[in-house]
C-alpha positions as CSV (number, residue, x, y, z in Angstrom):
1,X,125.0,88.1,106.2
2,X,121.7,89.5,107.5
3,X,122.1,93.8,108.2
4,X,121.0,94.9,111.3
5,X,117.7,96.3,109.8
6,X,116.8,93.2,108.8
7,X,117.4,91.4,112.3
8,X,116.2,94.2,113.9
9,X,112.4,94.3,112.0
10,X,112.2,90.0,112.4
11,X,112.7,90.7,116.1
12,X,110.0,92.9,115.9
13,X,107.8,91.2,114.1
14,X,108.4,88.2,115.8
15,X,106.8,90.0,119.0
16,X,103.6,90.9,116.8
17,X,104.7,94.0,116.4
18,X,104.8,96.3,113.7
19,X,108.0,98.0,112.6
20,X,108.2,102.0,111.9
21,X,108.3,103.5,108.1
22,X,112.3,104.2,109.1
23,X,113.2,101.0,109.3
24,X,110.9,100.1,106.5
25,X,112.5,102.6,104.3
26,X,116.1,101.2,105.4
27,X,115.5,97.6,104.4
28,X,113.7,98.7,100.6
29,X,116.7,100.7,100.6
30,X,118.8,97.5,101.0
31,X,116.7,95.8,98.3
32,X,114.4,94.0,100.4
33,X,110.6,93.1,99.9
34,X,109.5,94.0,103.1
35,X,105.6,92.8,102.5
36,X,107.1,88.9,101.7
37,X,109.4,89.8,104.7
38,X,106.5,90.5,106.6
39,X,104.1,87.6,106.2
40,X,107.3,85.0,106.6
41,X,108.4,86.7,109.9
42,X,105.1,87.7,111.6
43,X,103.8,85.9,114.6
């Protein structure tokens, strides 16, 4: 199951938007790769 931080930052980067170093920091701290993260979820 997705955390919140993760569906939070694909909202966000869905918009175009870029997401803050605290939610960054929250998903590496959950293991993710938030670079590959960002190029699959950003519009």
């Amino acid at each position: 199951m997705r955390s919140l931080a993760l569906k939070t930052a694909v909202f966000i980067w869905k918009q175009g938007n870029e997401i803050d170093l605290i939610l960054q920091t929250k998903l590496l701290s959950e293991g993710y790769d938030v670079a590959k993260l960002e190029r699959r979820y950003r519009a």
